[in-house]
TORROPA-643107 format. One line per 3 residues: for each residue y, x negated, z negated of C-alpha. Coordinates in Angstrom, 1 decimal. Each point is the difference from the previous one (the first is absolute). Example, Ala and Ser with C-alpha at 12.3 -4.5 7.8 and 13.67 -1.06 7.14 Angstrom:
! residues 2
-4.5 -12.3 -7.8; 3.4 -1.4 0.7
This chain:
! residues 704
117.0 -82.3 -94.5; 2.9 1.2 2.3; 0.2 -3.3 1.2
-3.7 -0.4 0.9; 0.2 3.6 1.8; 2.7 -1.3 2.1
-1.4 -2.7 1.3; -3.4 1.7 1.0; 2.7 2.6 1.6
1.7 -3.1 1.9; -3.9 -1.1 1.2; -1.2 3.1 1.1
3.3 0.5 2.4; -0.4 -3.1 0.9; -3.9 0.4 0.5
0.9 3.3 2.4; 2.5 -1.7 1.9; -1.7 -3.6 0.6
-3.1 2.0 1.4; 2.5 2.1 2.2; 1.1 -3.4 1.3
-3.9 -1.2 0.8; -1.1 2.8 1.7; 3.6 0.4 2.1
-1.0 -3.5 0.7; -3.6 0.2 0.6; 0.7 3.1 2.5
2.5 -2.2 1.7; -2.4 -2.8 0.6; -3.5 2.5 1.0
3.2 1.2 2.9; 0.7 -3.6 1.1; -3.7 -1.7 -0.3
-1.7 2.9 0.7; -3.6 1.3 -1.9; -1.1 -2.7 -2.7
-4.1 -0.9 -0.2; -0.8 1.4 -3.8; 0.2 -2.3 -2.6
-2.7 0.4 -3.0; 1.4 -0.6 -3.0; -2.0 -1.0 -3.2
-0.9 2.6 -2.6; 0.9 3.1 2.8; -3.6 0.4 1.4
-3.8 -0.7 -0.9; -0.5 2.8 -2.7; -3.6 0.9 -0.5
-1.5 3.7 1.5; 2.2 2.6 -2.4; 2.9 -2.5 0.0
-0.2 0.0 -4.1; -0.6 -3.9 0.0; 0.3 -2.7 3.0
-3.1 -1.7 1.3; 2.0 -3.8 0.6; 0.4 -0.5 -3.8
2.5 -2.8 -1.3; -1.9 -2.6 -2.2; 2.5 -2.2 -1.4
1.5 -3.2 1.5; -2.6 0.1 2.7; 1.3 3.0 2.1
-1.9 3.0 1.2; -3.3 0.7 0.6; -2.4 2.3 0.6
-1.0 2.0 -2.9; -3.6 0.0 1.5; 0.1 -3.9 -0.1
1.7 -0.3 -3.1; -2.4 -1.6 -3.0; 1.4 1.2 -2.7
1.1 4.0 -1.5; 3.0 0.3 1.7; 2.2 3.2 1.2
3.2 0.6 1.6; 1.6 3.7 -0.7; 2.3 1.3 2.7
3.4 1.8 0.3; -1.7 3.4 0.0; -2.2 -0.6 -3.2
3.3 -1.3 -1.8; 2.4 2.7 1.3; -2.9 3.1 -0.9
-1.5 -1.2 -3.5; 3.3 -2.2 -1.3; 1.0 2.8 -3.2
3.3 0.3 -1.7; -1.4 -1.4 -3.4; -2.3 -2.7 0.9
1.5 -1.2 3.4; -1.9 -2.5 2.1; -2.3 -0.7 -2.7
-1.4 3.8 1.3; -0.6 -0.9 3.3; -1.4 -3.7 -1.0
-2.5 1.7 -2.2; -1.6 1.7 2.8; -1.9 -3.6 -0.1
-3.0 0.5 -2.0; 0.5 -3.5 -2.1; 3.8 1.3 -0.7
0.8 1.7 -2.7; 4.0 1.6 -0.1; 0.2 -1.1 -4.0
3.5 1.6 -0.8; 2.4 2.3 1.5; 4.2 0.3 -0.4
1.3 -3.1 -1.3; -2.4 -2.5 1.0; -2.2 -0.5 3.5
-3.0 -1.3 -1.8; -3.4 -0.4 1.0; -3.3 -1.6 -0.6
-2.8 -1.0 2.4; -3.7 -0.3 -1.1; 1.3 0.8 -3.7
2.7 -3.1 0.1; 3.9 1.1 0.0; 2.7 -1.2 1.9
3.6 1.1 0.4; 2.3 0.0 2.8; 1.2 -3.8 -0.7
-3.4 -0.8 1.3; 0.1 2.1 3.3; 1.0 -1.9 3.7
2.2 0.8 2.4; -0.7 -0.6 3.2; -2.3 -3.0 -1.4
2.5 -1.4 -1.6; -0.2 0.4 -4.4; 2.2 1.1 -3.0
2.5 2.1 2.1; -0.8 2.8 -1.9; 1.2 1.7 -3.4
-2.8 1.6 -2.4; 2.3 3.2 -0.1; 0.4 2.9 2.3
-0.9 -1.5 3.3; 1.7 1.4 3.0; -2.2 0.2 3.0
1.6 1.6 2.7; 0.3 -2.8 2.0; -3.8 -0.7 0.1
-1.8 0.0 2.7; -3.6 -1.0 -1.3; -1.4 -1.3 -2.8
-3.6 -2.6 -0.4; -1.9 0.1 -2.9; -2.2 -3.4 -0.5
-2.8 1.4 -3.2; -0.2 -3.5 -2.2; 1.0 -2.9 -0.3
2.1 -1.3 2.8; 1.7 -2.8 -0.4; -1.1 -2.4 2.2
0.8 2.7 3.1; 3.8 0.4 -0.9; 3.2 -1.9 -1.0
0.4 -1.5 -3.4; 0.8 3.0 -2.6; 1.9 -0.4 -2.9
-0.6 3.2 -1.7; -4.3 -0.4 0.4; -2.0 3.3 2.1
-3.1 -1.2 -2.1; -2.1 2.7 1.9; 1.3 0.6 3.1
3.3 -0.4 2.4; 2.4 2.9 1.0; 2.1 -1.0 2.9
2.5 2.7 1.2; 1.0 -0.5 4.1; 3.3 1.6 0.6
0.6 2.4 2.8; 1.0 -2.0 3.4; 1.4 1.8 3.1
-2.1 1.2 2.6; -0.2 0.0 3.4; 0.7 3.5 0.3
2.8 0.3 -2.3; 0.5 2.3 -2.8; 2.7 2.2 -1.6
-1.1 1.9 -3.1; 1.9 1.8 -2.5; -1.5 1.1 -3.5
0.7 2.9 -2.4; -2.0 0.6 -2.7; -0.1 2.1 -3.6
-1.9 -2.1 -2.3; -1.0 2.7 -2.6; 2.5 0.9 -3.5
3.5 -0.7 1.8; -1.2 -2.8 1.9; 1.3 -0.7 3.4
0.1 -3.0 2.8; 1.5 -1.3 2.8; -1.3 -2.2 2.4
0.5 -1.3 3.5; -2.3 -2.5 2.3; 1.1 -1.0 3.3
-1.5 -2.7 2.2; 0.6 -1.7 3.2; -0.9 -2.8 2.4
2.0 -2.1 2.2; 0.8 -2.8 2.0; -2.5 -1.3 2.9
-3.0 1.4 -0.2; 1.0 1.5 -3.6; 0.2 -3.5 -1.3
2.1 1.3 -3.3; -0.7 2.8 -2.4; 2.2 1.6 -2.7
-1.2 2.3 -2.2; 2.2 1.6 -3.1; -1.2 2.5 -2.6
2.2 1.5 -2.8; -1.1 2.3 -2.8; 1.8 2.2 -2.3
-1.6 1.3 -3.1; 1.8 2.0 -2.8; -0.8 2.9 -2.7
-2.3 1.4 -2.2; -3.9 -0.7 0.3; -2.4 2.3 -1.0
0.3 -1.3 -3.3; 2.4 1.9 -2.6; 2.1 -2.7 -0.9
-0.2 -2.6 2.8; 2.2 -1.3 2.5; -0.2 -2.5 3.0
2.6 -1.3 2.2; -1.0 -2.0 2.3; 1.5 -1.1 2.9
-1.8 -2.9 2.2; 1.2 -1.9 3.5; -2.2 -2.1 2.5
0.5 -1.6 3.5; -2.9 -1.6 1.8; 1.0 -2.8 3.1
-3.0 -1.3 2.0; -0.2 -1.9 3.1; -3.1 -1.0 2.0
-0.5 -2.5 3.2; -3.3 -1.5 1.3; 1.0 -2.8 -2.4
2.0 1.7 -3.1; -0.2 2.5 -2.3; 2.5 1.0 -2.8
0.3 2.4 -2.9; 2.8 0.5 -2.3; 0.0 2.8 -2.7
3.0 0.3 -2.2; 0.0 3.1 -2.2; 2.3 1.2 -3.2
-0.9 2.4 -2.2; 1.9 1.5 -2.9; -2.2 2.1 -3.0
1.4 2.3 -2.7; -3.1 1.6 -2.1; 1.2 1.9 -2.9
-3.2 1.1 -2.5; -2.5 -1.4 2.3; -3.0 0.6 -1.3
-2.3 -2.9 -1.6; -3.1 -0.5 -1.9; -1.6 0.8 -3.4
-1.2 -2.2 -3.0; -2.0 1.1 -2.4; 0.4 -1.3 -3.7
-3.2 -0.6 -2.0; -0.1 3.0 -2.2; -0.7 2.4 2.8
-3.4 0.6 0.1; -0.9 2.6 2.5; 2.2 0.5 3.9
2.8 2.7 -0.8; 0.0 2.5 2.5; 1.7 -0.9 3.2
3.8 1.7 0.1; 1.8 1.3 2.4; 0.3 -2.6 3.0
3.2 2.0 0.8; 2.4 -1.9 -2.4; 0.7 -3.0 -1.4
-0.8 -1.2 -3.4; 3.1 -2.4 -0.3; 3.9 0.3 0.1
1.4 0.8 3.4; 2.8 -2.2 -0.1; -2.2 -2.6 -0.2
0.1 -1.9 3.0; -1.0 -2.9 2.6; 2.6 -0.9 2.5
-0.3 -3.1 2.7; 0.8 -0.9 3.4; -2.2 -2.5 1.9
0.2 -2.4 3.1; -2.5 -0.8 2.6; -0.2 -2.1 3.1
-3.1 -1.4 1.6; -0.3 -2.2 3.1; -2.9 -1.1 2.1
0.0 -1.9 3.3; -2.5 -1.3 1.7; 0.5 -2.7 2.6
-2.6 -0.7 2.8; -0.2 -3.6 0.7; -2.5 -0.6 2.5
-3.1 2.2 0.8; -2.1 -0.7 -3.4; 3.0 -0.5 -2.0
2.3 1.9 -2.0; 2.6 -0.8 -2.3; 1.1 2.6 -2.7
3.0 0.4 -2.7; 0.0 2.3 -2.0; 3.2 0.9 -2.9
0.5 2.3 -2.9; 3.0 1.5 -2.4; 0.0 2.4 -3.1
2.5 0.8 -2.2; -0.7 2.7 -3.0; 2.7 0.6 -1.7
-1.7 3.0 -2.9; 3.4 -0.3 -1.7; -0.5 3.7 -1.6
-2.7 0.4 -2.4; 0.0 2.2 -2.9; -3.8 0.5 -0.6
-3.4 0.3 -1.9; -2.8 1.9 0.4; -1.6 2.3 -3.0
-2.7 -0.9 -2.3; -2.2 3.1 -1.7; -0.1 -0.4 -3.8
-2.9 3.0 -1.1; -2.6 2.3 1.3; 2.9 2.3 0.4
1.8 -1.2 3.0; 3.3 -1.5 -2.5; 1.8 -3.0 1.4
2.3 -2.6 0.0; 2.5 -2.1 2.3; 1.5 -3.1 0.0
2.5 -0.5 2.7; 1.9 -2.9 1.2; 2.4 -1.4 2.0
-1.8 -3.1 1.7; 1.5 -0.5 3.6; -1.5 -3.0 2.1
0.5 -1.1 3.9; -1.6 -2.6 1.9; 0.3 -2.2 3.4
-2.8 -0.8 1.5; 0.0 -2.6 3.1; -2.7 0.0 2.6
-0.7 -3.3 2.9; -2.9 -0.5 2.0; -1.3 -2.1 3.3
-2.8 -1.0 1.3; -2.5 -0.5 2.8; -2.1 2.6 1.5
-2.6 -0.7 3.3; -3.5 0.4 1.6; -2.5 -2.9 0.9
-3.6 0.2 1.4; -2.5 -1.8 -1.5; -2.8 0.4 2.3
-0.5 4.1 0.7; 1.6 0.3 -3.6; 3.2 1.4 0.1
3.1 -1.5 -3.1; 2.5 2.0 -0.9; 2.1 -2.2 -2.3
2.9 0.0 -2.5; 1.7 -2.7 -1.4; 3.0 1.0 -2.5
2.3 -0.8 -3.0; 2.4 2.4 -1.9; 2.0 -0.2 -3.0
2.2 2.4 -2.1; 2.7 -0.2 -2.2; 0.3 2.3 -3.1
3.2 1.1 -2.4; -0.8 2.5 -2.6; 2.4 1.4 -2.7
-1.0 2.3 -2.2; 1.5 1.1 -3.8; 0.3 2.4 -2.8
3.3 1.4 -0.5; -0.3 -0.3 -3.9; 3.8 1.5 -0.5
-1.0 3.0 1.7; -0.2 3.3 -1.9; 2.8 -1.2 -2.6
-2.0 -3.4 -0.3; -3.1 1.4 -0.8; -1.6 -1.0 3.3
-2.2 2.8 0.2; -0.1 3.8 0.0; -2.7 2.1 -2.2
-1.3 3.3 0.8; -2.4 2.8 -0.9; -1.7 2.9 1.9
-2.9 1.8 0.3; -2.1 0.5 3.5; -0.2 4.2 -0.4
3.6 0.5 -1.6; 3.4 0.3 1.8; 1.4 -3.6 -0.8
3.6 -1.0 0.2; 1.6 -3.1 -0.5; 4.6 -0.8 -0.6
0.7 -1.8 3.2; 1.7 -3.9 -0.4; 1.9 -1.8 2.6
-1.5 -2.2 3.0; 0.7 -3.6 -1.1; 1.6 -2.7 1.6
-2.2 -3.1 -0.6; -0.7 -3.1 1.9; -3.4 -1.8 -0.1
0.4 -3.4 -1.0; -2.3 -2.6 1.6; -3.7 -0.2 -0.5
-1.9 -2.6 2.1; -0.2 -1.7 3.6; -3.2 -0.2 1.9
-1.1 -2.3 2.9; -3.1 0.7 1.6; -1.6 -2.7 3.1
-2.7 1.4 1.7; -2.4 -1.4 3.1; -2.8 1.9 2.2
-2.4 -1.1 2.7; -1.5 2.5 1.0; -3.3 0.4 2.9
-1.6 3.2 1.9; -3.2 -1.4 2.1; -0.8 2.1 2.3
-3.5 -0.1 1.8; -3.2 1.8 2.0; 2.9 2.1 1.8
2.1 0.6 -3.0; -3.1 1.9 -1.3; 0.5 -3.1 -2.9
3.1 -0.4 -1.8; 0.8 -2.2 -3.0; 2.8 -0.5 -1.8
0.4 -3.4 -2.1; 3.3 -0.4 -2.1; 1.3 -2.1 -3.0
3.3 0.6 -1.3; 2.0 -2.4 -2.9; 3.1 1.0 -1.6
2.4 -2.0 -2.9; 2.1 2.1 -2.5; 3.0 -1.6 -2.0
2.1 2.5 -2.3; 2.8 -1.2 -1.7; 0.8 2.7 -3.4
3.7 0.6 -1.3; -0.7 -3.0 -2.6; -0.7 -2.2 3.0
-4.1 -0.4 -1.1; -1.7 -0.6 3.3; -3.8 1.7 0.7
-1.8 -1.3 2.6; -3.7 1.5 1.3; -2.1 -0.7 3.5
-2.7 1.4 1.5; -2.4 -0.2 2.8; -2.2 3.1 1.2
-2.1 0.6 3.4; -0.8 2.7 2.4; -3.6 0.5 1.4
-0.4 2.9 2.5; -2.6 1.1 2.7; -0.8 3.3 2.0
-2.6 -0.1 2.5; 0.2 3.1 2.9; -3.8 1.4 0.1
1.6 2.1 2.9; 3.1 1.8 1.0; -0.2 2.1 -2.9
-1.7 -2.1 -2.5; 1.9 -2.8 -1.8; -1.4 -1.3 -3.3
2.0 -2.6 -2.4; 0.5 -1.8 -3.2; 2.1 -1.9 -1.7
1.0 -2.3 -2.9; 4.0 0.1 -0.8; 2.0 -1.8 -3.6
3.3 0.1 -0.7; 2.3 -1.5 -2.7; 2.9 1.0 -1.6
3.0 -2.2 -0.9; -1.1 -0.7 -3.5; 1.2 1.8 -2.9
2.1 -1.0 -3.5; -1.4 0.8 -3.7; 3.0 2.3 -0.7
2.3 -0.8 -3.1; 0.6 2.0 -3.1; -3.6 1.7 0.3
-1.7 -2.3 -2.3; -2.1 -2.3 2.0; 0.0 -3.6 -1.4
-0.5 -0.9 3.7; 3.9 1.5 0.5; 1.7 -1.2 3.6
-3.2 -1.7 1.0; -0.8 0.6 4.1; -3.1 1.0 0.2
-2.4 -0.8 3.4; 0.2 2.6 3.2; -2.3 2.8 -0.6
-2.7 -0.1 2.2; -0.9 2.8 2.0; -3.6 -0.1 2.2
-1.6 3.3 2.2; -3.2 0.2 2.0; -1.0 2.6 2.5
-1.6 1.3 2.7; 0.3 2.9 2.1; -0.9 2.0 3.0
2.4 1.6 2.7; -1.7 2.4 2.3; 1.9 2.1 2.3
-1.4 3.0 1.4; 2.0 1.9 2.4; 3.7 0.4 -0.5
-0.8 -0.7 -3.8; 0.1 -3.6 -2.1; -2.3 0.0 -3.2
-0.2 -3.1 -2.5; -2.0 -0.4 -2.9; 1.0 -3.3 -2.2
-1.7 -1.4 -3.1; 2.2 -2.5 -2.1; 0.2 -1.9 -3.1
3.4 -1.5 -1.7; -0.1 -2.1 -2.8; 3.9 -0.9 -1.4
0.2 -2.7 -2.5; 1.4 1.7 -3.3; 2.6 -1.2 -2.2
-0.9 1.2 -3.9; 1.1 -0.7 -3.9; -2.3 -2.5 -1.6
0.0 -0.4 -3.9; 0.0 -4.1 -0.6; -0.7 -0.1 -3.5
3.2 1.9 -1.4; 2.0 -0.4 3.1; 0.1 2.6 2.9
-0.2 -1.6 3.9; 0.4 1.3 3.3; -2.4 -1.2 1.9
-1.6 0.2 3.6; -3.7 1.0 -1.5; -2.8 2.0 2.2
0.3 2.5 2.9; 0.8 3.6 1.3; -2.6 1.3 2.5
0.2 2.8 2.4; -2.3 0.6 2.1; -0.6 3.2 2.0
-0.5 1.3 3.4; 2.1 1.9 2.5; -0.3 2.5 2.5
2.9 0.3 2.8; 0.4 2.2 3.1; 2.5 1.0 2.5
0.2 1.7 3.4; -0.4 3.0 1.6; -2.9 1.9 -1.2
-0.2 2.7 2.7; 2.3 0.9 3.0; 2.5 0.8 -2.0
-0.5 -0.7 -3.7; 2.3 -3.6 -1.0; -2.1 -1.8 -3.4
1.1 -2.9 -1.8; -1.6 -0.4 -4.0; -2.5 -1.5 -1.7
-1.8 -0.6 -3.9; -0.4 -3.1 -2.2; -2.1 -0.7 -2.9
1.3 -2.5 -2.5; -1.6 -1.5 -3.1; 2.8 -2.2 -1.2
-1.2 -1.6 -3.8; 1.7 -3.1 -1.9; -0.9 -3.3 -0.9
-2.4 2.3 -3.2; -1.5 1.9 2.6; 2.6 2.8 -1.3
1.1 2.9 2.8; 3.6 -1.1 0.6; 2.6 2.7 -1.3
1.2 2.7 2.8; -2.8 -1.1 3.0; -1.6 3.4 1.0
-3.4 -0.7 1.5; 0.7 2.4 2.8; 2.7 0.5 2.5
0.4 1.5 3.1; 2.1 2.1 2.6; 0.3 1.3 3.2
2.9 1.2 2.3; -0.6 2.1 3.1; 2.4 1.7 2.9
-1.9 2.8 1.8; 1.7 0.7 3.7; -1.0 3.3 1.1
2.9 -0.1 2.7; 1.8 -3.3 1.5; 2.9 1.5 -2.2
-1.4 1.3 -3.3; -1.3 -1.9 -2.8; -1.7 0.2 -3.2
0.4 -2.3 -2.6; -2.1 -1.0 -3.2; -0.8 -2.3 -2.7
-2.7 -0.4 -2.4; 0.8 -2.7 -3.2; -2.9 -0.7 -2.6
0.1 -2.0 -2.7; -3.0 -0.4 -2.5; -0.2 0.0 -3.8
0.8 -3.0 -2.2; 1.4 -1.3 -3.0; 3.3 -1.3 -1.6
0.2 -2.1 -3.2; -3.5 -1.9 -0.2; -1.8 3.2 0.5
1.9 2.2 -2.8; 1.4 2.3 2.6; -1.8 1.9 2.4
2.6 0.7 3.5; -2.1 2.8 1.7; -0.3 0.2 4.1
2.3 1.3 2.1; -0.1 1.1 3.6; 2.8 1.0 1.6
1.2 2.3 3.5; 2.9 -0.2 2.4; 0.5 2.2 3.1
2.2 0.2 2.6; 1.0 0.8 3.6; 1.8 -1.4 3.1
1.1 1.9 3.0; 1.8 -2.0 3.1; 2.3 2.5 2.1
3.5 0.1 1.0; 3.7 0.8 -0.2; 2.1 0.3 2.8
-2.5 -3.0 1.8; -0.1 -1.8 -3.0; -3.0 -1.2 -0.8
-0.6 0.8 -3.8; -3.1 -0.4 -2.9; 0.5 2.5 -2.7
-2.6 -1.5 -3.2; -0.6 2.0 -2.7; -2.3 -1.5 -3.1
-1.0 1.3 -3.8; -1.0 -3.0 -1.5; -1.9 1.0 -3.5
-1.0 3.2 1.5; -1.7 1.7 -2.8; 3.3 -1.9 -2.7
-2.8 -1.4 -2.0; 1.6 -2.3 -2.9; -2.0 -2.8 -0.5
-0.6 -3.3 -1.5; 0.0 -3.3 2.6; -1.6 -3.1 -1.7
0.7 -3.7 1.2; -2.2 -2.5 0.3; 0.1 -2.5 -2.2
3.0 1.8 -2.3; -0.2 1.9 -3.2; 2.7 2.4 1.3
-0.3 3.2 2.0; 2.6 1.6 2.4; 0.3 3.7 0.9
-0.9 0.9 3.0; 2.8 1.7 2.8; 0.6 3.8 -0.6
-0.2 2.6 2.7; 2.3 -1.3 2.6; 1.0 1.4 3.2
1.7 -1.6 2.8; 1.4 1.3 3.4; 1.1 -2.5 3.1
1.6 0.3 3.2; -0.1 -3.1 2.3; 2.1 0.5 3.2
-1.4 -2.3 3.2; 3.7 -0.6 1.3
């Protein structure tokens, strides 16, 4: 730990002094050259009226486009939407949620979500278009500058995943440096004992501010609001660009260090209780404190793009992640009776993983006639270790640690040592993928279509040297027509596949280490964008079917087998903008009916969802901040348990003044306003998680 703290020390000295040395430089060279022509750089304009979401929206591979032209449910939150609705507990999973089809699935330990009633973790996200960067775990974020949201399946639009986005693509773009420069430092009380830490600086230089640098560094440390939890989290980026007439270059390197003591997870429920116990107090934790998840984690992500003659571009694109989760003393309770009594098991089952990202390919425009192509042309492939164990000498070689409590009684557990225990080696994973990839663009781009195919190849090799092997092919169909300036209608057909999976051992199956094929996931839908004003409304209808994998009786024997098919289907209601002079809106509602291969409703899908987040600006320097969450009824354990609504309130202010001519923001939010406790159902799990408890935070960022 001391270690770790010492190097983020090292990096942030470092940070301050290497961006003393830019903008010394950069001052140096504005005296000798004179004023430089402004330089736009990518993901620092084109926000939408309100500035809550950006109207050139990333889709994919293919680049940017206009969110107007786009033929498919796509949206891009900003800077401002992440920095305002981000909370303490549920991190960027918050903000993403403001996204009618996302649904922020669990809090504290893990960034989960699920979009259109389908879950994903943070192994599935993107970073700057490139996959698998990510951990599933606390997620540090202060380093992004946007983040698209593709609803569905998307597969044939992006690089070759190896952790599958079955029902729709997250892709995180860092922060780059700007034109005008920036110099921001962060203070902020995060609720309980809870306190961070964070600096942003930014500059250009070089002729005609060829080069950016930008470094971020975050501090996190102390009690949440949570009796009994801790985080320590310190986190490091630096962002170096460049940009000609006939380059452009990104690379992102970040480090990030977590320490989450009695983070707080989710509930089973055993089959004896009968009736939801009462929800307790969302204040504490309802496992040991020392219990713990500790890991540090390693990013970089490189894109260049190389112009080779007017209608031809070349583009490389290269990825790295290490996870290293080598502290993990863990488990989640499981409610034995109507009377809120539980049990533990805890364990000591470290993992870490390297993940290797490379991709190239060809990307261009021909005309074929007064039709417009925008192609791509691509291959990618990834390379996968993966060790992960059971430390079966832990807890005086039992392996395992038992416990008892009760969710309305003081509970206390004797405290054991952290463990020193290396993971020994699971699997390795390659995965080969190929794209081509083409937007048609006709009747004055009032016409667009989008026609893709994608192929990928997995091999995994496990510990015993068995090898697995699965392909897939899947296609993209897409197509908006512009009725006017303010009109676009479109519709779609999307699949995706996953890497295949493997009939697990020692569960019973007579089918035990067979591969089984990719699941196959298909959506279809249509939608209408109408913008009216300074204000963006779209209204979606979809339908995704997932191939299901299910236990089959074969005479006496039990099988795993890929049988029949999940459906959700639904529609969705999104806005954004500014709804009067000075009112800022960004929100929406979907309604899901997600039922199994029996026509079953699947466990933890609420029909209804919705939210909404406004800023009201009654002066250029005083804000008003709020938050709406809703999530409808529904049902855990194949309809035995009955998970009531919930809607939930945060409010909040911002005032911009300042100190001795510094420019400063002061923030001040209540996120769970009225500190209702509450029980948050997942879709497609038979577990429940508490929601956050009262929390309030207080920031200062200084404009240095």
């Amino acid at each position: 730990m001391l270690k770790n703290k010492k190097a983020l020390a090292m990096s942030v000295l470092c940070a301050i002094a290497s961006v003393g040395f830019v903008v010394s430089a950069s001052a140096a060279e504005q005296t000798m050259h004179g004023n430089l022509d402004e330089v736009v750089v990518e993901g620092s304009t084109d926000v939408l009226p309100g500035g809550m979401a950006k109207e050139v929206v990333t889709i994919g591979m293919t680049g940017k486009q206009d969110i107007m032209s786009a033929p498919m449910t796509v949206s891009e939150i900003s800077n401002k939407t992440i920095e305002k609705f981000a909370t303490p507990n549920g991190g960027i999973s918050d903000a993403l949620s403001l996204d009618p089809s996302v649904r922020a699935d669990r809090g504290g330990t893990y960034t989960d979500i699920s979009i259109r009633g389908i879950y994903q973790s943070g192994h599935s996200y993107y970073v700057n278009g490139i996959p698998g960067l990510l951990c599933q775990e606390n997620i540090p974020y202060y380093w992004a500058d946007s983040v698209s949201i593709i609803s569905g399946p998307s597969l044939g639009l992006n690089a070759t995943p190896l952790s599958e986005a079955a029902a729709g693509t997250v892709n995180i773009q860092s922060k780059a440096a700007s034109a005008e420069g920036n110099a921001n430092l962060k203070v902020a009380y995060r609720g309980g004992s809870s306190m961070q830490e964070a600096i942003d600086v930014g500059r250009r230089f070089g002729e005609n501010d060829r080069y950016g640098i930008r470094i971020t560094a975050s501090n996190i440390n102390g009690d949440t609001a949570i009796d009994g939890e801790n985080l320590e989290q310190q986190a490091f980026s630096i962002n170096l660009d460049q940009k000609t007439d006939k380059s452009k270059s990104n690379l992102l390197i970040v480090y990030d260090h977590t320490d989450h003591k009695g983070g707080p997870g989710a509930f089973s429920f055993d089959k004896a209780v009968t009736s939801l116990p009462d929800v307790p107090d969302a204040g504490k934790i309802y496992k040991p404190d020392w219990s713990y998840n500790e890991y540090d984690n390693w990013i970089a992500a490189l894109n260049h793009e190389q112009k080779l003659t007017d209608n031809l571009n070349v583009y490389f694109n290269a990825g790295y992640h290490r996870e290293d989760w080598y502290g993990y003393v863990d488990g989640n309770p499981t409610i034995t009776n109507n009377n809120g009594d539980f049990s533990i098991n805890m364990t000591n089952y470290p993992l870490n993983l390297t993940k290797k990202i490379v991709g190239t390919g060809l990307k261009g425009n021909f005309n074929l006639g007064t039709v417009e192509n925008e192609y791509l042309v691509g291959v990618d492939k990834t390379w996968y270790t993966y060790a992960l164990s059971n430390n079966a000498a832990w807890n005086g070689g039992l392996g395992k640690w038992t416990g008892t409590g009760n969710l309305y009684q003081a509970n206390h557990w004797p405290s054991l040592p952290r463990p020193s225990y290396d993971p020994a080696h699971n699997q390795d994973a390659q995965m080969t993928g190929w794209h081509v990839v083409d937007t048609l663009k006709a009747l004055d781009d009032k016409l667009v279509v989008t026609l893709g195919l994608h192929g990928h190849k997995v091999k995994k090799v496990m510990k015993d040297n068995s090898h697995q092997d699965s392909d897939a092919i899947c296609p993209t169909f897409a197509a908006s027509y512009k009725i006017s300036d303010s009109v676009t209608v479109y519709a779609d057909h999307t699949e995706s596949f996953g890497t295949g999976s493997m009939v697990s051992l020692g569960k019973g199956y007579a089918n035990e280490g067979q591969m089984l094929d990719p699941a196959k996931t298909k959506q279809n839908e249509i939608g209408v964008k109408v913008k009216t004003g300074d204000f963006l409304n779209t209204f979606t209808a979809f339908k995704i079917t997932q191939a299901n994998n299910i236990d089959k009786k074969i005479g006496s024997l039990k099988y795993l087998v890929q049988d029949g098919e999940q459906e959700n289907k639904g529609f969705e209601w999104a806005f954004t903008g500014q709804l009067a002079k000075k009112w800022d809106l960004i929100g929406g509602a979907m309604y899901l009916d997600a039922k199994d291969y029996k026509g079953n409703k699947i466990n933890g899908a609420s029909k209804w969802s919705g939210t909404v987040g406004a800023i009201y600006h009654p002066t250029d320097e005083l804000s008003f901040i709020g938050r709406m969450t809703y999530l409808g009824s529904t049902s855990i354990n194949n309809g035995a348990l009955d998970v009531p609504s919930f809607a939930k309130y945060d409010l909040g202010a911002s005032y911009k003044t300042k100190l001795n001519n510094t420019p400063v923001t002061f923030d001040l939010m209540c996120y769970n306003v009225a500190g209702k406790d509450y029980w948050s159902a997942r879709s497609g799990s038979n577990s429940l998680c508490l929601g956050a408890p009262r929390t309030v935070v207080f920031s200062a960022n200084f404009e240095l």
